[in-house]
N, C-alpha and C positions, 0 to 999 in steps of 0.2 A: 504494500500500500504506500502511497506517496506519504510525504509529512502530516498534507492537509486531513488527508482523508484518516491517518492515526489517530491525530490529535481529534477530529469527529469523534471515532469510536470509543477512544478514552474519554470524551468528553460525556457521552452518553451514559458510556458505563459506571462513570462517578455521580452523574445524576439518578440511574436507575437506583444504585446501592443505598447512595444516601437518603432516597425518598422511601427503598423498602426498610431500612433500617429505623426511620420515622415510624412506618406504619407498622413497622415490630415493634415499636415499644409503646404507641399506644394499646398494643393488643396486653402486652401484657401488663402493663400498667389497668387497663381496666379489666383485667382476665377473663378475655375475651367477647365480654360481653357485645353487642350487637350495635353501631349506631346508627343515628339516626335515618343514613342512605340504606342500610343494609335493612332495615326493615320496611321502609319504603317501597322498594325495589322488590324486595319479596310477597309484600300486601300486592303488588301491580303483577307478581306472576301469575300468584292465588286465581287472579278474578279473571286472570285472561288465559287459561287453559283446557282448550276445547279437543277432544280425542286427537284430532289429525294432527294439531300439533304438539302434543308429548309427545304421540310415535315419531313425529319425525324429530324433536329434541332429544329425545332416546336413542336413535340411530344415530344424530350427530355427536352425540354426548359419549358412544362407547367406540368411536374413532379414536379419541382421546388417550387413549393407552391401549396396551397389548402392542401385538403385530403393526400396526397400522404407521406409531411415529415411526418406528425404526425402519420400516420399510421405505418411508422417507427421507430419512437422513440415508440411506444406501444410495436413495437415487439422486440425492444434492451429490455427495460424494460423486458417483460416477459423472455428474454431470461439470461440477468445481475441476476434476485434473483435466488435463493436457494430453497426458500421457498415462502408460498403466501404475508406475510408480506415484505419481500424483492420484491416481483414482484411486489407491488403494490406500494411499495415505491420509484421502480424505477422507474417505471411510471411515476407517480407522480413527479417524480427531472426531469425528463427526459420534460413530458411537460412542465412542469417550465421554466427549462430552454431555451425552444426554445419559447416560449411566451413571456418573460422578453428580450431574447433575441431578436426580431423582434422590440419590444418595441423601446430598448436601440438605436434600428439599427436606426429606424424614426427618435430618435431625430438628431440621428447625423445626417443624410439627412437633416431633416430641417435647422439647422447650418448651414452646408456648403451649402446646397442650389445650386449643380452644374448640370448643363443643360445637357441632353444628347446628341448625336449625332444629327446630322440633320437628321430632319421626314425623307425627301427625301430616307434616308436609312434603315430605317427600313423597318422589316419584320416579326414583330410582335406587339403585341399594350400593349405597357408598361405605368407607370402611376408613378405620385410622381418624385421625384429628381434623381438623377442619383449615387449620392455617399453615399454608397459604395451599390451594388448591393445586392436586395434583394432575386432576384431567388438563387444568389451564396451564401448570408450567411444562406436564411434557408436549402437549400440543405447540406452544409457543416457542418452543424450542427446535421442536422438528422444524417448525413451517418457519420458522428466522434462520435453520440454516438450509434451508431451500429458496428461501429469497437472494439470501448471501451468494450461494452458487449459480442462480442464476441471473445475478446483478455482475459476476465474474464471468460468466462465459457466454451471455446470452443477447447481445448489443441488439439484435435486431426480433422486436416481437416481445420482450420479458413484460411489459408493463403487465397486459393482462394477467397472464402466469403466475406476478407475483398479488396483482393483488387478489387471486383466485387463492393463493397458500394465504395471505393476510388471512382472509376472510374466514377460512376454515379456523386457522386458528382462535382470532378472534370468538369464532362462531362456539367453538367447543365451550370457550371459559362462559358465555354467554348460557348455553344450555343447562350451567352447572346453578347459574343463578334458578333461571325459570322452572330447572327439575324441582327446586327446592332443598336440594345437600349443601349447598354453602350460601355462606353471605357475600355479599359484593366485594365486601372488602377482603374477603379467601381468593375471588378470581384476580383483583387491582392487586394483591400483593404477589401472584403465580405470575400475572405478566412482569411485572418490577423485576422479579426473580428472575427469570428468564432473560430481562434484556441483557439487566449487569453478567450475569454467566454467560449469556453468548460476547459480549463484549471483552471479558475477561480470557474467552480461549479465542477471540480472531487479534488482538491484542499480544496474548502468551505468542499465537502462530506465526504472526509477522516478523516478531523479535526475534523468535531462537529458532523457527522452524529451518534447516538447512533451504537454498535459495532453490534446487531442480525438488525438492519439495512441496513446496508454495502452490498449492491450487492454482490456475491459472496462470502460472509464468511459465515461459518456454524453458524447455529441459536444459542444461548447458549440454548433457552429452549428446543430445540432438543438433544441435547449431552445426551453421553448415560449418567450414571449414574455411580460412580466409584462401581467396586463391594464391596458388603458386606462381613463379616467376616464367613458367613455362604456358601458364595458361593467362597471364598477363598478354607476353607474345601472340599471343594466338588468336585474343579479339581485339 
């Protein structure tokens, strides 16, 4: 990445952390209890939940983990290298970091330890703590390093593409509201979470990743070869 575009990502990433780490300590400072938005938001799902759309909240909602990111992040990867060595490497960062990432995401659930909604409203069958939401941070994660990879190789045609992964993404942390398993501020803290960690491994990758590495940079051992003094002569 150029200067500019570093200092972006870093710049991001110190805003995403420091505003999840705001919203970590309000939780636990009020332990966990619910505000103001988050019951709002959940009265407005209650009264607008008509069959057709839980089933289809429910089918977007269970994209959200399992199979689905990871088969994502395989195909950012193949799509981020150049070469096989880069596609495999991207791979490889790519599950990384959505595994470390899910990781990192438990503990902090376990810490805060905040209660979800009442059963009574739910409309799907969640599990573990409630902060910060997990369907929102592994979807967000997948679908930010599917936009990543193809904002790197994709110059012509990405716009739609990417805001088609937004949306999904988006869309999952959104379902988790309207099911009724977390409060709003479980989803606003999974996206936080997700930008500062994708920030923090495209950041780590820029730094120390070796350079025929680097998703999208041409191989050095592929470059062509300058020409010789015989083929100088020659044209």
């Amino acid at each position: 990445m150029s200067r500019r575009r570093a200092a972006a990502v870093v710049g991001l990433g110190v805003c995403a952390w420091s505003a999840f780490a705001a919203l970590t300590l309000v939780m636990v400072s009020r332990h966990g209890a619910p505000l103001p938005p988050d019951r709002a938001l959940l009265a407005w799902a209650l009264g607008h939940r008509p069959p057709t759309a839980v089933a289809a909240a429910r089918g977007l909602t269970d994209t959200g983990t399992g199979a689905v990111p990871y088969a994502v992040v395989v195909t950012a990867g193949l799509i981020a290298g150049r070469t096989p060595r880069q596609r495999y490497a991207a791979v490889l960062m790519g599950l990384l970091c959505l595994a470390l990432g899910q990781a990192v995401r438990y503990g902090v659930m376990d810490l805060v330890g905040r209660a979800r909604p009442p059963y009574g409203y739910w409309e799907a069958l969640p599990s573990g703590w409630s902060y910060p939401s997990g369907h929102t941070t592994t979807s967000a994660l997948a679908a930010g390093l599917l936009i990543t990879a193809l904002w790197l190789r994709a110059p012509h045609g990405r716009g739609p593409l990417m805001l088609l992964a937004a949306c999904w993404g988006a869309g999952v942390g959104l379902t988790r509201i309207f099911l009724g398993v977390h409060w709003s501020t479980d989803v606003l803290g999974g996206w936080l979470f997700a930008a500062g960690w994708l920030a923090l491994l495209l950041t780590a990758a820029a730094r120390w990743l070796p350079a025929g590495l680097r998703p999208g940079t041409p191989d050095p051992d592929s470059a062509p070869l300058p020409p010789t003094e015989e083929t100088r002569r020659r044209y």
